[in-house]
N, C-alpha and C positions, 0 to 999 in steps of 0.2 A: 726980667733977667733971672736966671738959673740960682739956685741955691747952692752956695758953695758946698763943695763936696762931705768937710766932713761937719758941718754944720744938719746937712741933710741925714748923714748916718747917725749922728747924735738924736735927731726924733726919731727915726726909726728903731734904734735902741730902745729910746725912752716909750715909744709906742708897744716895742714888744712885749717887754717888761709889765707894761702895764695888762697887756695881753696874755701874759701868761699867769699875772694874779688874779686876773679875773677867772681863768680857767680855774684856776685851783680853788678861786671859793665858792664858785659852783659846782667845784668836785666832778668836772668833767673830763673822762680821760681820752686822754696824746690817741695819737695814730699810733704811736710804738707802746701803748699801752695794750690799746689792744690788739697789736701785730702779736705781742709777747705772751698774750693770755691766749690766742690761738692758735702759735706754736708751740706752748705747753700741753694744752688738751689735744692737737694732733700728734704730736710722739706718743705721747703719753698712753693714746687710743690705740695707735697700732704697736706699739711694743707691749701691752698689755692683751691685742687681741692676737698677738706675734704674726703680725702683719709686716714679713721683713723683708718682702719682694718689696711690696708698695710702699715699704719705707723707703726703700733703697731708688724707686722711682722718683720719689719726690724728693731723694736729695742730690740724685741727677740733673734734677729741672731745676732743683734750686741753684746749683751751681754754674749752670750754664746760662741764669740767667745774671747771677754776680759777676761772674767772668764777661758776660756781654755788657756790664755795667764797667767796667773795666777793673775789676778785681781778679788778682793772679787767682788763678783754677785748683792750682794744687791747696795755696793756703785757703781756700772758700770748701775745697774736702775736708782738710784740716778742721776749720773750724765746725761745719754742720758733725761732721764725726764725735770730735767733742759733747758737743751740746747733746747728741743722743747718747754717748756712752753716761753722762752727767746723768740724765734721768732716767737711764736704763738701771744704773747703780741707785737708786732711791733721790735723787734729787728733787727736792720740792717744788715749786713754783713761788718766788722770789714775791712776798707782800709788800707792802710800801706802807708802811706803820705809821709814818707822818697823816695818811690819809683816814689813822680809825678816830672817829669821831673824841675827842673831847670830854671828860665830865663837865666842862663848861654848858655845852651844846643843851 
């Protein structure tokens, strides 16, 4: 017989959870960790080497691929426009300070 439904969500919770502290204490990082650290280094690359055709390329393709994900087109300009004018103007690449080691360690 089936496991009731929220009986079943409640381990998968509890599975995640545990899933996700495991990750963190082998200090291994997300898929969106490192989406974020190599879409800091590729702006970053071509606004520095004013590469702003093939900027502009690749936030064509970014956008058509959000929008084919079914996000509105104009807000996915919207937001990729942002995030370039963000690091065009000096924006850092955002640390996660929870992750510097410890004097425990």
């Amino acid at each position: 017989m089936a496991k009731p439904i929220t009986r079943r969500r409640a381990k998968q919770a509890d599975h995640q959870r545990a899933y996700r502290l495991q990750q963190k204490d082998l200090r291994k990082p997300s898929r969106d960790d490192v989406a974020r650290l190599a879409l800091h280094l590729m702006i970053n690359e071509a606004l520095r080497r004013g590469q702003d055709e093939e900027l502009s390329r690749w936030c064509e393709t970014i956008v058509t691929q959000l929008a084919a994900q079914g996000f509105e087109r104009d807000a996915a300009y919207r937001r990729v426009d942002q995030l370039i004018e963000r690091y065009a103007d000096g924006w850092t690449f955002q640390r996660k300070p929870h992750l510097a080691r410890s004097s425990l360690d």
